[in-house]
TIVOZA-278951 format. One record per residue (C-alpha): residue number from 1; residue in one letter; y negated, x, z. Coordinates in Angstrom, 3 decimals. Each point is the difference from the previous one (the first is absolute). Last residue first. Layout:
TIVOZA-278951
<node><resi>NUM</resi><resn>A</resn><Y>Y</Y><X>X</X><Z>Z</Z></node>
...
***
This chain:
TIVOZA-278951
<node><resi>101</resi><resn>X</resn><Y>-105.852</Y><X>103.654</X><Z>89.442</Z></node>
<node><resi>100</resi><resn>X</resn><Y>-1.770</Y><X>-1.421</X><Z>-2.973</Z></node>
<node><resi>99</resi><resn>X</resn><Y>-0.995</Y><X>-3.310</X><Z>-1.046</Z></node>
<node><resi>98</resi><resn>X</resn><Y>0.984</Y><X>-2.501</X><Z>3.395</Z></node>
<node><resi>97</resi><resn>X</resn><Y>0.296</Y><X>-3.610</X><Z>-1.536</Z></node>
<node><resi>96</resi><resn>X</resn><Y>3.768</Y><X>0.204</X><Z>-0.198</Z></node>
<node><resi>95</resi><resn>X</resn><Y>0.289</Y><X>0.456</X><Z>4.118</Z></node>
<node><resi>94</resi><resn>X</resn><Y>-1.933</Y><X>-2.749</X><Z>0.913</Z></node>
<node><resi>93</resi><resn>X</resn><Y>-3.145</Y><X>0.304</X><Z>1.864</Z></node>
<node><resi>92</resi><resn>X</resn><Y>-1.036</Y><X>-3.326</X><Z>2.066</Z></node>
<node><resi>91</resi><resn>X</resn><Y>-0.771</Y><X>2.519</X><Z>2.866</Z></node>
<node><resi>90</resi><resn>X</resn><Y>2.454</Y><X>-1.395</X><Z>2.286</Z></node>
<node><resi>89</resi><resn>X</resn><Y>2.082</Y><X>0.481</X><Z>-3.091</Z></node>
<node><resi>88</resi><resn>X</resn><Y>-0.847</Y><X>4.040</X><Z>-0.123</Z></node>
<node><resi>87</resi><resn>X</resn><Y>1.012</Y><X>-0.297</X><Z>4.018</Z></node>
<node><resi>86</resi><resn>X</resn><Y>3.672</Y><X>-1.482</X><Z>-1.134</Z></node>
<node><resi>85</resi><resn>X</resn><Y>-0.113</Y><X>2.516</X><Z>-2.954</Z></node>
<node><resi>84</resi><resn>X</resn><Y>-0.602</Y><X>2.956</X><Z>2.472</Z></node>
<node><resi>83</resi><resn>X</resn><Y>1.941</Y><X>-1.168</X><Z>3.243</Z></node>
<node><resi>82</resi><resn>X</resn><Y>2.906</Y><X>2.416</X><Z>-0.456</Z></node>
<node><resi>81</resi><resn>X</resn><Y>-0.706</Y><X>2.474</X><Z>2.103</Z></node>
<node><resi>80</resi><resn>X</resn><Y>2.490</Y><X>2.289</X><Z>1.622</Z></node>
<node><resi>79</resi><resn>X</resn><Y>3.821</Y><X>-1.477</X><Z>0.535</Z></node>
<node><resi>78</resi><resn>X</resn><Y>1.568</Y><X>3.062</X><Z>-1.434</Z></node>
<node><resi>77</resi><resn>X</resn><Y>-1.650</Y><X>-0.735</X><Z>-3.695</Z></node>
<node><resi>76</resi><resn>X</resn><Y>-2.278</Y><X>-3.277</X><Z>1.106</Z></node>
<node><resi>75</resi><resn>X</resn><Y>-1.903</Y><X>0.244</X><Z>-3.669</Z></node>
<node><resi>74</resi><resn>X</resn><Y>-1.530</Y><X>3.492</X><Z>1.337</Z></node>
<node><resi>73</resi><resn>X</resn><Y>-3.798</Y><X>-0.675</X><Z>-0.982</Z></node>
<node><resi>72</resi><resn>X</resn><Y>-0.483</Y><X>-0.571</X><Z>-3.990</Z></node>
<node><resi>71</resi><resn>X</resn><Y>-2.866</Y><X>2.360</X><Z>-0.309</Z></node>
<node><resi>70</resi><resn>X</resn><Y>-3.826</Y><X>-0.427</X><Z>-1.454</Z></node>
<node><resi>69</resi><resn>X</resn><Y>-0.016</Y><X>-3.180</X><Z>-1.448</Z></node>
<node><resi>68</resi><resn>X</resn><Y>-2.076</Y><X>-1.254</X><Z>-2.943</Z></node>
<node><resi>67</resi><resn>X</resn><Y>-1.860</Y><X>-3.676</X><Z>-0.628</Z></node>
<node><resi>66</resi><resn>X</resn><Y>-1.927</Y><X>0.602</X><Z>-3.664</Z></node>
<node><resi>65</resi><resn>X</resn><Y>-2.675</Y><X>-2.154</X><Z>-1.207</Z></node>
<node><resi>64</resi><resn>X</resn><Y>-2.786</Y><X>2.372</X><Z>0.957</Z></node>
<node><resi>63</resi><resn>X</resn><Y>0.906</Y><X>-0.598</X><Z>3.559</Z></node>
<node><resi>62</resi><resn>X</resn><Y>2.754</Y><X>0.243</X><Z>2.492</Z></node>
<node><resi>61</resi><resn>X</resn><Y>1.798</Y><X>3.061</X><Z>1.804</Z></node>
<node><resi>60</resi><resn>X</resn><Y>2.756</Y><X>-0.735</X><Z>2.674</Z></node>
<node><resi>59</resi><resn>X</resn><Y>1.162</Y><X>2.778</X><Z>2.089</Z></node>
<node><resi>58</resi><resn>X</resn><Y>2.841</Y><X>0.187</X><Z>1.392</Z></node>
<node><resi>57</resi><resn>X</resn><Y>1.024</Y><X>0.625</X><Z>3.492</Z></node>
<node><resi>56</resi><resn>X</resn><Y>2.528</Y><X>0.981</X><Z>2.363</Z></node>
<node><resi>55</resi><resn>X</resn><Y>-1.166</Y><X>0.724</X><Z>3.811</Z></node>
<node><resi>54</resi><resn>X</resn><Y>1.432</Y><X>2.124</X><Z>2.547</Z></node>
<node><resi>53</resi><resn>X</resn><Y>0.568</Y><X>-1.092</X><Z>3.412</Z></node>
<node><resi>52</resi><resn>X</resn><Y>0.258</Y><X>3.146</X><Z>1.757</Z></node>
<node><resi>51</resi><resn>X</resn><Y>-3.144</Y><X>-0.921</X><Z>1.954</Z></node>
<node><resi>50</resi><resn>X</resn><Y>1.903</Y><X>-3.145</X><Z>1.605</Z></node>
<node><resi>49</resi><resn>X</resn><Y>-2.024</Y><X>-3.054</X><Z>0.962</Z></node>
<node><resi>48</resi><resn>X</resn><Y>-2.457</Y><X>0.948</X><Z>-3.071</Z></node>
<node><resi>47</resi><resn>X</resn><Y>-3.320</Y><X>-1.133</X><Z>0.127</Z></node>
<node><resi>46</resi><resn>X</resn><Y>-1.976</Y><X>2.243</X><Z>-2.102</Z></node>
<node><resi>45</resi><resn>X</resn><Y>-1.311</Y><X>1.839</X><Z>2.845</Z></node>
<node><resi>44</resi><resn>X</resn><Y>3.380</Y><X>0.826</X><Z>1.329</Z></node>
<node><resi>43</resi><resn>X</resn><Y>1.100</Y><X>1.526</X><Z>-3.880</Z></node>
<node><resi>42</resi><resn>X</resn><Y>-3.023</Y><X>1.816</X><Z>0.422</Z></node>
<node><resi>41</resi><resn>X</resn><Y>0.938</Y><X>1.331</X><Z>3.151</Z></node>
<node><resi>40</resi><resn>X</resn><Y>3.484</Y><X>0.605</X><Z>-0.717</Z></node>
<node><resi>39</resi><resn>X</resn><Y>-1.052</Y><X>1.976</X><Z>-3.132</Z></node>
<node><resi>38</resi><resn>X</resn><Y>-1.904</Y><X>2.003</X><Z>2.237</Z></node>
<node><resi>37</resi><resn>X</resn><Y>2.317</Y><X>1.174</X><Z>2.599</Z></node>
<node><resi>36</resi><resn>X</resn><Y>2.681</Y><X>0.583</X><Z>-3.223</Z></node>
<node><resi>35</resi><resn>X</resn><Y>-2.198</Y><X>2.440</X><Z>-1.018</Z></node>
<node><resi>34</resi><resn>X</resn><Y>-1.723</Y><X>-0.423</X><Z>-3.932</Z></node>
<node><resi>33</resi><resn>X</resn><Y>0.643</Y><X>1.826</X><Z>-3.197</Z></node>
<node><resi>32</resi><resn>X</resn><Y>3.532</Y><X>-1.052</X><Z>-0.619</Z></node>
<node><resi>31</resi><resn>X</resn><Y>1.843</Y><X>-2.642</X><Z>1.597</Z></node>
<node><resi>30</resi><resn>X</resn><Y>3.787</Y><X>0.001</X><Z>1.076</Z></node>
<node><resi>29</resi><resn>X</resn><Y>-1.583</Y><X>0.634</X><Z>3.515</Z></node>
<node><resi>28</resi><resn>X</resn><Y>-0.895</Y><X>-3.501</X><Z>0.476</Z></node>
<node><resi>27</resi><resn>X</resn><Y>3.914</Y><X>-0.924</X><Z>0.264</Z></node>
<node><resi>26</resi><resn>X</resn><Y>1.037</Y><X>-2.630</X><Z>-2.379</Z></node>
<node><resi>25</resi><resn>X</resn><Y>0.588</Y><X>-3.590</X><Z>0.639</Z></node>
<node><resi>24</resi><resn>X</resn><Y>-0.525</Y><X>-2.275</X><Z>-3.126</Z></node>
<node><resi>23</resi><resn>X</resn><Y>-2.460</Y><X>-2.539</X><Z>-1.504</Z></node>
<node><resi>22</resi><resn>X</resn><Y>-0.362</Y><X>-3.054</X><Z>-2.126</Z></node>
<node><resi>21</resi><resn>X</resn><Y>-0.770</Y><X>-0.387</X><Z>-4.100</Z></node>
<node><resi>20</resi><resn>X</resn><Y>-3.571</Y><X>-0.659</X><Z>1.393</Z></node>
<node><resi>19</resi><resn>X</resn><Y>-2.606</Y><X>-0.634</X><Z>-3.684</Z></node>
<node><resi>18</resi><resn>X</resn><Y>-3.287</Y><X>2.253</X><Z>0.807</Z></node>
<node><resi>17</resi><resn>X</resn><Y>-2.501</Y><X>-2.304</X><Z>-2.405</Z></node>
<node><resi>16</resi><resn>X</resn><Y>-2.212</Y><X>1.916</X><Z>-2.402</Z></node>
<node><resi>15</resi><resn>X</resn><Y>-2.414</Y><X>-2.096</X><Z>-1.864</Z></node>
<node><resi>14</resi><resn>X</resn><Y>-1.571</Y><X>1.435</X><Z>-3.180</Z></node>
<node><resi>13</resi><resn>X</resn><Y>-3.664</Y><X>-1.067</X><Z>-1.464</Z></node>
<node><resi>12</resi><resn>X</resn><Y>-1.529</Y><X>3.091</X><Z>1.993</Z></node>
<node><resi>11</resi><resn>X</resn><Y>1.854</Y><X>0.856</X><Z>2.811</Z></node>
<node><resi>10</resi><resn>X</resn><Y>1.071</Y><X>-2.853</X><Z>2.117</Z></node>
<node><resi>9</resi><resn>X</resn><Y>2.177</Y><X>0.604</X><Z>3.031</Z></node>
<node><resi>8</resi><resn>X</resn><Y>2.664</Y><X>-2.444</X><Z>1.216</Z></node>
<node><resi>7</resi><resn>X</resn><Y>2.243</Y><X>0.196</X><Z>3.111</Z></node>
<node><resi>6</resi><resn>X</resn><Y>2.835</Y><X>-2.373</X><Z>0.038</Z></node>
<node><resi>5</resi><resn>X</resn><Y>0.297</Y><X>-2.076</X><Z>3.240</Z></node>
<node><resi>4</resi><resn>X</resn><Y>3.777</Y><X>-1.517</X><Z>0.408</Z></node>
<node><resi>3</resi><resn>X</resn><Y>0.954</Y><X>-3.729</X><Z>-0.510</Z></node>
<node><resi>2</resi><resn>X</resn><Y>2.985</Y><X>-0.813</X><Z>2.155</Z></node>
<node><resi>1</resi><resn>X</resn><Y>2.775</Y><X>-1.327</X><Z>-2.173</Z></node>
***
């Protein structure tokens, strides 16, 4: 398996990791708030190929004794996703040590 980068902030004594559970196609103008011009663009500046390339995350919160994540992805339902406990691994995170969903 090819490792992947996971983005980590710190705030405070917690560590937030952005956990990839894959991506899927949708059309820019599904989103609220923002023109699909400019979505593309950011989603050109962050280095997508394709701008409709949407990404699924989770978010993994650890600190204070306590490892919590913030969604569960798609789990591959209609071949979406899927790559959340194999990118949790990468992490050395195991499912049963994760608190609270």
């Amino acid at each position: 398996m090819t490792p992947v980068p996971f983005y980590t902030l710190t705030a405070g004594d917690l560590t937030v990791t952005a956990v990839s559970d894959g991506q899927m196609s949708a059309p820019l103008s599904l989103l609220s708030g923002i023109t699909p011009e400019e979505a593309e663009r950011l989603q050109r500046n962050a280095g997508l190929a394709s701008p409709e390339a949407i990404a699924i995350s989770a978010y993994l919160i650890r600190g204070r004794g306590h490892t919590v994540l913030v969604d569960t992805g798609t789990g591959g339902v209609n071949g979406v996703g899927g790559a959340l406990i194999a990118n949790l691994a990468l992490l050395g995170v195991r499912p049963e040590e994760i608190d609270t969903i």
